[in-house]
C-alpha positions as CSV (number, residue, x, y, z in Angstrom):
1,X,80.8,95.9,93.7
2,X,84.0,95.7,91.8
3,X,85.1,92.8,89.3
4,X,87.3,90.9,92.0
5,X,84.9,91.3,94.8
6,X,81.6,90.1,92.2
7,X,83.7,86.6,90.9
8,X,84.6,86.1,94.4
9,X,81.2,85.5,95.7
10,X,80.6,83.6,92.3
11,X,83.1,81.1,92.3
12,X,84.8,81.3,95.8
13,X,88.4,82.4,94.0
14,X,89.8,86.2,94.7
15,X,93.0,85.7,92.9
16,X,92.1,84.3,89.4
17,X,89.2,85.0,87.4
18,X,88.9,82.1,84.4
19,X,87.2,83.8,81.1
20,X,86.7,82.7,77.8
21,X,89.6,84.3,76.5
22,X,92.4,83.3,79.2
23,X,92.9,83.4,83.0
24,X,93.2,86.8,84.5
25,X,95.4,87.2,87.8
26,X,93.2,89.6,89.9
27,X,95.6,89.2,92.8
28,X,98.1,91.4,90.2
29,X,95.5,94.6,90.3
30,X,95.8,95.0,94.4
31,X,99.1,96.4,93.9
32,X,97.4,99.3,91.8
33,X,97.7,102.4,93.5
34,X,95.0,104.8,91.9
35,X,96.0,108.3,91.3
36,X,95.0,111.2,93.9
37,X,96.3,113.8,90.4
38,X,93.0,113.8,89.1
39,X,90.5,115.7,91.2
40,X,91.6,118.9,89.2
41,X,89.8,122.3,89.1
42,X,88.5,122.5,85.8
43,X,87.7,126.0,84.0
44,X,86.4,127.4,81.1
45,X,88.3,127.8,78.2
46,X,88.3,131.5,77.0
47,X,86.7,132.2,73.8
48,X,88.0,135.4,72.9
49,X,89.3,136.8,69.5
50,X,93.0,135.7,68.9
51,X,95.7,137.4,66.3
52,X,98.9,136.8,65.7
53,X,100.1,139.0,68.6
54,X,98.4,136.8,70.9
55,X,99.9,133.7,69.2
56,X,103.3,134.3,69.2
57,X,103.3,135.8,73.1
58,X,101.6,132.9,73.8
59,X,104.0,130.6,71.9
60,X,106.5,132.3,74.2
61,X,105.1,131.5,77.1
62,X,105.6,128.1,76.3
63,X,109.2,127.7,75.9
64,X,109.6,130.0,78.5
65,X,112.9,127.9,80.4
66,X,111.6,128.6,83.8
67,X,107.8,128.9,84.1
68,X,106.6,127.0,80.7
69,X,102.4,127.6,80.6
70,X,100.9,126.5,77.0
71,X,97.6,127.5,78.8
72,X,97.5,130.9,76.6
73,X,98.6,128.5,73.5
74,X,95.7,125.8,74.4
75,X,93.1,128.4,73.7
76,X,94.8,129.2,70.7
77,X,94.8,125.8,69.8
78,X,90.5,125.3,70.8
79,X,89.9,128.3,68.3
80,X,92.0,126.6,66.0
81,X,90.5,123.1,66.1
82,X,87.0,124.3,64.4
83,X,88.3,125.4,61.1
84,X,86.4,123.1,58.9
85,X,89.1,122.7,56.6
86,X,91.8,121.7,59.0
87,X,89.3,119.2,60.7
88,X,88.9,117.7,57.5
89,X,92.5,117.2,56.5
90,X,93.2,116.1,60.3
91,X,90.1,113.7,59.9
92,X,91.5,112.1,56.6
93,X,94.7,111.2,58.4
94,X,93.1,110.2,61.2
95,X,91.1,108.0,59.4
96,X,93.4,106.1,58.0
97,X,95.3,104.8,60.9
98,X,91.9,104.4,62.5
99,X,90.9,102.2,59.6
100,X,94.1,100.2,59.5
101,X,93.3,96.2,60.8
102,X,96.0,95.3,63.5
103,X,96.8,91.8,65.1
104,X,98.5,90.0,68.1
105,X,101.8,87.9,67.3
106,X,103.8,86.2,69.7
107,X,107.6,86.0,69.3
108,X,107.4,83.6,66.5
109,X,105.0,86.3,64.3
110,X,101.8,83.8,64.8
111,X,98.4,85.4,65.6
112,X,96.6,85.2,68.9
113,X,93.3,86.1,68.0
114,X,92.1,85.4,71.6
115,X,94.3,88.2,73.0
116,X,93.1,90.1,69.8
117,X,89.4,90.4,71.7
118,X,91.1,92.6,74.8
119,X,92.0,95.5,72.3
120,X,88.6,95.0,69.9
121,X,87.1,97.5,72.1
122,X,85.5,101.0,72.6
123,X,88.2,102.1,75.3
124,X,91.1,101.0,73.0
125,X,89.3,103.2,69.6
126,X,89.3,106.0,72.2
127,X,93.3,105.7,73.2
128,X,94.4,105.0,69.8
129,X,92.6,108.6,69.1
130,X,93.7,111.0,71.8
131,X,97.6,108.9,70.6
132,X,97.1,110.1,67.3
133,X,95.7,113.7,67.8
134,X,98.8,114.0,70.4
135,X,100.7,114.8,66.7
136,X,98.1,118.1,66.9
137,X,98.2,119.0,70.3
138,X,101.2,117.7,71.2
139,X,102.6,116.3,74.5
140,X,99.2,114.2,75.9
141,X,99.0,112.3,79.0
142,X,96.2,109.8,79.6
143,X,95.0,107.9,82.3
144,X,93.9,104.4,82.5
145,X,90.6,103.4,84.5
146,X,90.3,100.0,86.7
147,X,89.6,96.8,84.9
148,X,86.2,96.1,84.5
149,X,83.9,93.4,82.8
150,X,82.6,93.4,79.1
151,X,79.3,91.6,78.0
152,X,81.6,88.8,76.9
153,X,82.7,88.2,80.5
154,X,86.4,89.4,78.9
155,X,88.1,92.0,81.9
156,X,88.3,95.5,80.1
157,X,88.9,99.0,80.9
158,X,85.7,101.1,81.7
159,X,87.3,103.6,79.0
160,X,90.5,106.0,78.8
161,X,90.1,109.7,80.3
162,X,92.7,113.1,78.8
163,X,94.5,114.4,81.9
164,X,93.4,118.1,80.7
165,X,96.1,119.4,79.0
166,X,96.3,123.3,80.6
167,X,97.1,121.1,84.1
168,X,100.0,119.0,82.8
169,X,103.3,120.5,82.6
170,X,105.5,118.1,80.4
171,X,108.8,119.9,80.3
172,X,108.6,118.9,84.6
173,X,106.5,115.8,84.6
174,X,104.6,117.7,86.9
175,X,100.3,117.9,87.7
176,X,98.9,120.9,88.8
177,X,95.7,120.9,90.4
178,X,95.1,124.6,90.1
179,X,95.6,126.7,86.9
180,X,96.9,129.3,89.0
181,X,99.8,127.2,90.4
182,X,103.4,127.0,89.5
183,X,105.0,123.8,88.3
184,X,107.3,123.3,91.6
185,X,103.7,122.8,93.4
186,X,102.5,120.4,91.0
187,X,102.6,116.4,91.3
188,X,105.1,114.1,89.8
189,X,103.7,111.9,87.5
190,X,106.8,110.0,86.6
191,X,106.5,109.1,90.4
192,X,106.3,104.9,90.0
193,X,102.9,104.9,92.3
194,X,101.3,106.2,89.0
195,X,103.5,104.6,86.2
196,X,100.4,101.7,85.8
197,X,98.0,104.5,85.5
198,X,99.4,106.6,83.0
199,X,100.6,106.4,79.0
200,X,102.5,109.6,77.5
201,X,101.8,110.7,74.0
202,X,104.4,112.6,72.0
203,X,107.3,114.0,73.5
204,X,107.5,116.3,76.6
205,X,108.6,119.7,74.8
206,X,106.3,118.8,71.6
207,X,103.9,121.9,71.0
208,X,102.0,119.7,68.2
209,X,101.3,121.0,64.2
210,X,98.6,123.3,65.6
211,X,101.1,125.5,66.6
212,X,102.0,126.1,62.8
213,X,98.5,125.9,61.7
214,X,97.7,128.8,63.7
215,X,99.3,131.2,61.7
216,X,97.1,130.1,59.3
217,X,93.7,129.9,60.6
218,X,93.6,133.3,62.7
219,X,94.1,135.0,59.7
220,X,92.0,132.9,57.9
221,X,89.1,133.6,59.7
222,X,89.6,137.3,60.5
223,X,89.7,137.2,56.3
224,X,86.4,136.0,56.1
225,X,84.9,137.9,58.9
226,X,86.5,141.4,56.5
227,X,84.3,139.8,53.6
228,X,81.3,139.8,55.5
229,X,81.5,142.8,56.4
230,X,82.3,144.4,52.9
231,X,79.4,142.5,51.9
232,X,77.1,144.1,54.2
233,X,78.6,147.4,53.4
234,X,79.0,147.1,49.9
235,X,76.6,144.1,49.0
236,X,73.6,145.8,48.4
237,X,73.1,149.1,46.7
238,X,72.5,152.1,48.9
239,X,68.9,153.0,49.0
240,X,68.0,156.9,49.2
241,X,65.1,158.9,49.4
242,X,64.6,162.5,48.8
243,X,61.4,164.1,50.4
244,X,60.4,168.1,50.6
245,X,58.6,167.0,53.4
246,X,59.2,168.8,56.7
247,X,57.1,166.7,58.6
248,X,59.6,164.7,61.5
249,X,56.6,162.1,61.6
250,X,56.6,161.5,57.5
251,X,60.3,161.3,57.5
252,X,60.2,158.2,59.6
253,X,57.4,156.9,57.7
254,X,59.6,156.9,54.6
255,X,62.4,155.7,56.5
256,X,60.5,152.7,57.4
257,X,59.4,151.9,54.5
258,X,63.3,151.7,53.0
259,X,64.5,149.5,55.6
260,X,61.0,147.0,54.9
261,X,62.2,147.3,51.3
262,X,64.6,144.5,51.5
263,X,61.8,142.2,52.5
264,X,58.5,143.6,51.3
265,X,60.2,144.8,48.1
266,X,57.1,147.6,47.6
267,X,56.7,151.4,50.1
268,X,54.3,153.5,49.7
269,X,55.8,157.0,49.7
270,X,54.4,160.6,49.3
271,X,54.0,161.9,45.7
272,X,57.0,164.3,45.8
273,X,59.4,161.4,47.3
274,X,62.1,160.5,44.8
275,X,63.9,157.1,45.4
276,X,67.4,156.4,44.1
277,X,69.4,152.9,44.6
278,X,73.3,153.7,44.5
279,X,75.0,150.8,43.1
280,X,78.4,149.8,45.1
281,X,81.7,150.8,42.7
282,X,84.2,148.9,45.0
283,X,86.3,146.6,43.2
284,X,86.0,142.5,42.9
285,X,86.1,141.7,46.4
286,X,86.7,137.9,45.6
287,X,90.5,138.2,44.4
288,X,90.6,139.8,47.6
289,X,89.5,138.0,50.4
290,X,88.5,134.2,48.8
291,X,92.1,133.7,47.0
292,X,93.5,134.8,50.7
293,X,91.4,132.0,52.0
294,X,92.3,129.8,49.2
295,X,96.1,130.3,49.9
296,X,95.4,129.5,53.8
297,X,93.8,126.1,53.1
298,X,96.2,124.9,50.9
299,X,99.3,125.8,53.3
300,X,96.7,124.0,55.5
301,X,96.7,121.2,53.7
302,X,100.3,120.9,52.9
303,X,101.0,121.1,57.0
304,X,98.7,118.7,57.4
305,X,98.3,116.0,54.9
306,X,101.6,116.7,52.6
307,X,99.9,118.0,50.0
308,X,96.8,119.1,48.3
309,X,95.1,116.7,45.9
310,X,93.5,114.2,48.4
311,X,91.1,117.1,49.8
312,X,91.3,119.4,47.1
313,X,90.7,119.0,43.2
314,X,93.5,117.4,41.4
315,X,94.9,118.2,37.7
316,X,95.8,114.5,36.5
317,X,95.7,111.2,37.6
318,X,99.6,111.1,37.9
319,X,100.0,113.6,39.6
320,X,97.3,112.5,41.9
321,X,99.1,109.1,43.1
322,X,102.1,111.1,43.5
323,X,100.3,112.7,46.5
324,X,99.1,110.0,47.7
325,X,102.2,108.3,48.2
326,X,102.9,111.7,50.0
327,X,100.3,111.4,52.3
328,X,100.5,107.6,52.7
329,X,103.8,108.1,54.2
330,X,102.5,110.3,56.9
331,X,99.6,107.6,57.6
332,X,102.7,105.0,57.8
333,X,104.6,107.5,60.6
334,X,101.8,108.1,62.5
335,X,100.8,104.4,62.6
336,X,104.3,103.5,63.3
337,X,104.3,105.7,66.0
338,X,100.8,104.6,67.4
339,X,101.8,100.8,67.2
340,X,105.3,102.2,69.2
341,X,103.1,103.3,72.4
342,X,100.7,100.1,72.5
343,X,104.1,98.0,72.9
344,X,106.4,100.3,74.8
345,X,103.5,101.6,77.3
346,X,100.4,99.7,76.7
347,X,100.7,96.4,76.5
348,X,103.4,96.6,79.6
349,X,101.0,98.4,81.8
350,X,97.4,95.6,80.8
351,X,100.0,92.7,82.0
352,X,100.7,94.4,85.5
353,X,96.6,95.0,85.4
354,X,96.5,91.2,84.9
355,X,96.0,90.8,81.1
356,X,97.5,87.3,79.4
357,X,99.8,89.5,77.1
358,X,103.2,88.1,77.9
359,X,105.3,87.7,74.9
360,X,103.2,89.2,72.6
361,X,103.5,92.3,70.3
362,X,101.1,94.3,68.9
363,X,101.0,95.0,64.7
364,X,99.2,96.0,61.9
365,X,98.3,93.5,59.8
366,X,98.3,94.6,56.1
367,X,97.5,91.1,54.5
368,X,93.4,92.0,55.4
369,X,93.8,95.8,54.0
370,X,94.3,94.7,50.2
371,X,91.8,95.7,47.8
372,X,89.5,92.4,46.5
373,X,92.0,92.6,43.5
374,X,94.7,92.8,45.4
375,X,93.6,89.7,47.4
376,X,92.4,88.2,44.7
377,X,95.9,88.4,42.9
378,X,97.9,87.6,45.5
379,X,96.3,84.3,46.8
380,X,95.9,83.2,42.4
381,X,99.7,83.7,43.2
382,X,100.2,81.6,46.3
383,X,97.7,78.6,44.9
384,X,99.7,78.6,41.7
385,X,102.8,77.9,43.5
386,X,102.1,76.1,46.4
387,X,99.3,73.6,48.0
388,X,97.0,75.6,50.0
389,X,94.8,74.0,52.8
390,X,91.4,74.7,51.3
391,X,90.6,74.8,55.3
392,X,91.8,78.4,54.5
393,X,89.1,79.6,51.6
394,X,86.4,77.7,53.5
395,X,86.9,80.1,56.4
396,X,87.7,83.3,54.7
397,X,84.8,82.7,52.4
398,X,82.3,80.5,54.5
399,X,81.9,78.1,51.9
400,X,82.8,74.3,52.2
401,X,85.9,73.8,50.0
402,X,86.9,70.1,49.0
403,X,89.9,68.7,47.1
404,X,91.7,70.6,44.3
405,X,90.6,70.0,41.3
406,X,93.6,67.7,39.4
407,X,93.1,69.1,35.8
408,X,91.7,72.5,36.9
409,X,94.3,75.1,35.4
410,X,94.5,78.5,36.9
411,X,93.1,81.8,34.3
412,X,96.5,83.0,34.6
413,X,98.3,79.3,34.1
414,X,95.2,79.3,31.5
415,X,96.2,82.4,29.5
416,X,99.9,81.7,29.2
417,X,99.1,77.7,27.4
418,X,96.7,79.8,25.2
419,X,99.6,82.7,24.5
420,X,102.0,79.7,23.6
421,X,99.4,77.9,21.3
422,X,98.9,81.4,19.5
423,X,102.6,81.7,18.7
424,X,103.3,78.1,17.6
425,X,100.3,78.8,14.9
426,X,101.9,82.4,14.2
427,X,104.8,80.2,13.4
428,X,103.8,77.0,11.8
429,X,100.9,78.7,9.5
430,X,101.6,79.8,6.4
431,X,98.7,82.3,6.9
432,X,100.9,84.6,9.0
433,X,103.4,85.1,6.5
């Protein structure tokens, strides 16, 4: 039983369901029509061993004017997702937009904190995501469920699906059910049947920064898969027995015994057996292979983050905040353009699904991100200036606040009468001449 169908047999109404948090206008959601694009054929992405051949032909085949297919360049993009430094650095900026605290204003910039409960939920955590990792993958296009009911009794989406991106064709606005198919075959998603269904992420010929970080990460890892080798070659010192023995039977005996000697470390060997271990007289590997994979994380990083310091060691503190201005300016773009798409395509799309969102906007709200001495400075500022309704601190803090105090002075108001005490006495006691 669906939402409308349940609070119609519960309160004899079809067209408005009354919550907590604001009326809901069912009759809106009959004039839904759900999306036949999405019974896809699904199939396995491939798995095999890329180089920088296959990236670039497959880069090719992407901007290819006639017949785009980043299908080649989305298994690129899979084998270059699980590099564990690149998911960091994506993480970290991830992170911080995730972290961010947002609000609901109406026209005059006052907060609705009842519409605020509509967007505190699982399915909006998940959109804001696949929004953000659209600056990795680029174009994304993701699908809205039907309204649904939370424990609350506050209407909801069931949670937010990824249209899989091999079947979407951005450069055409166009759906293909089958890998195999061309984009003339596939469905129209700009089609206004599906424009309540559907929010785009990033724009249609975007390829996403995974396309740069590839060049990075293929090498990268066939890098480290060279080292392994050389260190099973040249790791351990060769291990060589000489035996007068003629005997096929004692010669394997002997050979067993040299492969158990890794393990067992002991062999018992006939008396005229001579053991030798050849020590390796290959150069230092490490300059080799670990500054290669040094030099790939950091051009990681850079791509990435802006710079190195956040996920890396740093050198100095000043140099530190420098990059972290660097990086905080990424966090800003990518939350400016996340808070773009909740206005532009969100927001307009809840209120044709019956939401109470007319006339509001959503934004971040920076004011509950300070640091507690950030806070605490800024509202010593405000109380020194102006008259504060100590309804305020009561809430905030969850402590009953009464009248100010009429001779209470401020530390700050405190510190500057005891600053101009100290020079009148400079000036007036002989003592400091």
């Amino acid at each position: 039983m669906d939402i409308k169908t349940f609070f119609r047999h519960l309160t004899g109404r079809s067209d408005v369901l009354s919550t907590p948090y604001g009326d809901i206008n069912l009759a809106k959601a009959d004039t839904r029509t759900r999306a036949a694009l999405f019974a896809l054929q699904r199939s396995t992405d491939a798995l095999t061993r890329k180089d920088i051949a296959d990236w670039r032909q497959a880069w090719q085949m992407a901007i290819n004017v006639d017949s785009p297919s980043r299908q080649r360049l989305y298994d690129i993009y899979r084998d270059v997702e699980v590099d564990s430094h690149l998911s960091g650095c994506v993480e970290q900026r991830v992170g911080f937009v995730m972290a961010r605290s947002f609000k609901l204003v109406d026209t005059k910039g006052n907060k609705d904190k009842d519409a605020q409960h509509y967007f505190d939920q699982s399915w909006f955590k998940q959109l804001c995501r696949l929004v953000l990792e659209s600056r990795y993958w680029g174009h994304s296009l993701i699908e809205l469920p039907d309204v649904t009911s939370d424990g609350d009794g506050c209407p909801t989406y069931s949670g937010v699906k990824l249209i899989p991106r091999k079947h979407v064709i951005p450069e055409y606005h166009r759906v293909i059910t089958n890998l195999g198919q061309d984009w003339t075959s596939g469905i129209d998603y700009h089609d206004p049947a599906y424009y309540d269904s559907l929010i785009e992420a990033g724009q249609p010929d975007d390829l996403g920064l995974y396309l740069k970080a590839a060049q990075h990460t293929i090498p990268k890892k066939n890098m480290l898969a060279f080292w392994d080798a050389f260190g099973e070659i040249f790791g351990m010192p060769l291990r060589v027995a000489k035996t007068s023995s003629r005997d096929e039977a004692e010669r394997n005996r002997i050979s067993r015994q040299l492969s158990s000697l890794g393990f067992a470390g002991s062999a018992v060997l006939p008396e005229d057996t001579e053991l030798e271990f050849i020590e390796s007289s290959r150069g230092d590997a490490y300059n080799v292979y670990n500054q290669r994979v040094d030099r790939a994380n950091s051009e990681l990083s850079k791509l990435i983050i802006g710079q190195t310091m956040t996920i890396e060691d740093g050198s100095s503190l000043s140099q530190s905040q420098t990059h972290l201005q660097v990086f905080q300016n990424l966090v800003d773009a990518d939350a400016d353009m996340l808070r773009d798409v909740i206005n532009n395509q969100l927001i307009p799309r809840m209120i044709l699904h019956g939401f109470p969102l007319e006339s509001l906007r959503f934004d971040w709200d920076d004011s509950v991100d300070y640091t507690p001495e950030q806070q605490v400075a800024y509202e010593t500022m405000i109380a020194d200036r102006y008259d504060v309704d100590p309804q305020y601190f009561a809430e905030k803090y969850s402590m009953p606040v009464g009248e100010r105090l009429s001779g209470y002075l401020s530390p700050q108001a405190d510190n500057n009468t005891k600053a101009d005490n100290a020079g009148k006495l400079s000036r007036s006691t002989p003592f400091f001449d």
